[in-house]
C-alpha positions as CSV (number, residue, x, y, z in Angstrom):
1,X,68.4,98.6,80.0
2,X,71.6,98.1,78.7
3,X,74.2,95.1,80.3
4,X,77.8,95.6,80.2
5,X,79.7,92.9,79.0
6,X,81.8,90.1,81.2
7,X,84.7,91.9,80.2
8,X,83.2,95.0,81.8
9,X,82.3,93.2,84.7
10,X,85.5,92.1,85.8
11,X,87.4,94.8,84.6
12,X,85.0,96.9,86.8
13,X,85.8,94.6,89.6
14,X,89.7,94.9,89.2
15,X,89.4,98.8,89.5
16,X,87.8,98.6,92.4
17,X,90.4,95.9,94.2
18,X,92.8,98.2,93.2
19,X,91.8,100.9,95.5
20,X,93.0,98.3,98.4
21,X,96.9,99.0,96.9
22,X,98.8,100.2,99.3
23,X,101.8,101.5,96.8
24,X,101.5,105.1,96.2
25,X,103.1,105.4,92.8
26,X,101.1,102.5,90.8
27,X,98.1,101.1,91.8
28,X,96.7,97.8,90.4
29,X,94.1,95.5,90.6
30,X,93.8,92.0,89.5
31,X,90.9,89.3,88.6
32,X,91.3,85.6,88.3
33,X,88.1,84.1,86.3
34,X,87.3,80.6,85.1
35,X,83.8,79.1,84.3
36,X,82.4,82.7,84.9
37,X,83.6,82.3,88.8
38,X,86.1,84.5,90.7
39,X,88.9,82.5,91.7
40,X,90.5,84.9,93.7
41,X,91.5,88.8,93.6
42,X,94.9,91.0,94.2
43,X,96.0,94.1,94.4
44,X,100.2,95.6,94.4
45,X,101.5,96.3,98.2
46,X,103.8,95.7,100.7
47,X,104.0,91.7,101.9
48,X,102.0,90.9,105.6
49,X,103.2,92.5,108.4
50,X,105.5,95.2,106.3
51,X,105.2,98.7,106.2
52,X,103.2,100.3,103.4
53,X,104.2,103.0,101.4
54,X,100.9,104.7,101.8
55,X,101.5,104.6,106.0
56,X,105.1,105.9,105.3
57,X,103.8,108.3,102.7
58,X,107.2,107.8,100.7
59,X,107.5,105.4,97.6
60,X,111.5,103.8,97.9
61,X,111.4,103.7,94.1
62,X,109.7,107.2,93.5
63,X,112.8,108.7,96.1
64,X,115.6,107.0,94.0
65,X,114.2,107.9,90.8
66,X,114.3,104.1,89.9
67,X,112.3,104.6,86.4
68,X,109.1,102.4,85.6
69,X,110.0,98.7,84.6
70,X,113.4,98.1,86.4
71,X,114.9,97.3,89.3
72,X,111.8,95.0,90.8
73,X,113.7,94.3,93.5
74,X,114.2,96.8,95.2
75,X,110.3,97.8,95.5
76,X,108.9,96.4,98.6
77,X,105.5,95.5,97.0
78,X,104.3,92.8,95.8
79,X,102.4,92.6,92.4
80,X,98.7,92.1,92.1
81,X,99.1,89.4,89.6
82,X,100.9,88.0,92.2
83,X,98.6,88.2,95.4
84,X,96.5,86.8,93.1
85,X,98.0,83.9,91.9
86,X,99.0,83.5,95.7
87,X,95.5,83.0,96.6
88,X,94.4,80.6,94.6
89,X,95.2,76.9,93.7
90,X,97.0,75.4,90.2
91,X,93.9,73.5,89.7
92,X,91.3,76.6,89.7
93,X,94.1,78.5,88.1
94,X,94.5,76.5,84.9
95,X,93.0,77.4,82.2
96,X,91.6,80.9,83.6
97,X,91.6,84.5,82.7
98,X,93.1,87.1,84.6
99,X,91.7,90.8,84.1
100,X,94.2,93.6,85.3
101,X,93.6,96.9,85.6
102,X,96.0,99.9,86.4
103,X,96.3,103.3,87.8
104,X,99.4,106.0,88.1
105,X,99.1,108.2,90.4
106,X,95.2,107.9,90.7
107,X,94.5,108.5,86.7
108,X,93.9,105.2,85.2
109,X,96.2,103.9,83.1
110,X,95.2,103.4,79.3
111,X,94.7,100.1,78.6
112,X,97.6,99.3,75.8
113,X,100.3,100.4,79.1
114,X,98.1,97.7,81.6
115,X,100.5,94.8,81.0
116,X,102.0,92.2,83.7
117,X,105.7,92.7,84.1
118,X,108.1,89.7,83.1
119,X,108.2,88.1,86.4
120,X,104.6,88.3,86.3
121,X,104.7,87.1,82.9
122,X,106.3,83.7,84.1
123,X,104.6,83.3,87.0
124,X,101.1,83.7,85.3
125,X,102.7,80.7,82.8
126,X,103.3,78.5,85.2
127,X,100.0,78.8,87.2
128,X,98.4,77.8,84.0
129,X,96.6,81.4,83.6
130,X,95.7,81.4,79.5
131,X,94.7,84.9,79.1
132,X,95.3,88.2,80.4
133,X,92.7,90.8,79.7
134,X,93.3,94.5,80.1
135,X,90.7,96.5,78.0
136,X,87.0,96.2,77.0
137,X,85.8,93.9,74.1
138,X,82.1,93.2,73.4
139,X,81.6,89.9,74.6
């Protein structure tokens, strides 16, 4: 019998949080790891309490033709690096890994387009998050 790797692991994990999204263009999924423990998990939708695009069955972004990568701010959801960060504390967080996986439309993503967006970028930075994974290695 053959064992994936950790890399596998948690990527395999991520794919499978992001089938919680609730955004019906992108869907993502995201890991937070340190000492080999799951800190805490995320996936992109709309805050608590709001509306999903899935319920609506109508993206905002996908209706205006906002193109991939701008205007953040006027999609409603909420980024899985971000519900993830949200979840955990700075102290668990520093140092960690975070494995993110993505899918468009249902089709996975391939993995040299899985990449956090800018905000998430910063915000990653300041929880002390050292390394984002986003395809296999052999570990």
């Amino acid at each position: 019998m053959k064992r994936i790797s950790k890399t596998e692991y948690y990527l395999d994990i991520a794919e499978a949080v992001s089938k919680r999204s609730t955004c019906l263009r992108r869907q993502y999924g995201a890991v937070i790891v340190k000492n080999d423990e799951i800190i805490a998990t995320g996936y992109n939708g709309a805050p608590r309490g709001l509306d999903n695009c899935c319920d609506l069955n109508r993206c905002w972004r996908e209706t205006n033709r906002i193109p991939h990568g701008e205007q953040y701010e006027a999609c409603l959801a909420v980024h899985a690096e971000q519900n993830a960060i949200i979840s955990a504390s700075r102290t668990e967080m520093n140092g960690a890994t975070l494995y993110l996986v993505g899918f468009e439309n249902g089709i996975r993503m391939p993995e040299d387009t899985v990449k956090p967006c800018r905000i998430c970028d910063r915000m990653l930075v300041n929880s002390g998050i050292y390394y984002v994974v986003t395809e296999m290695s052999d570990d």
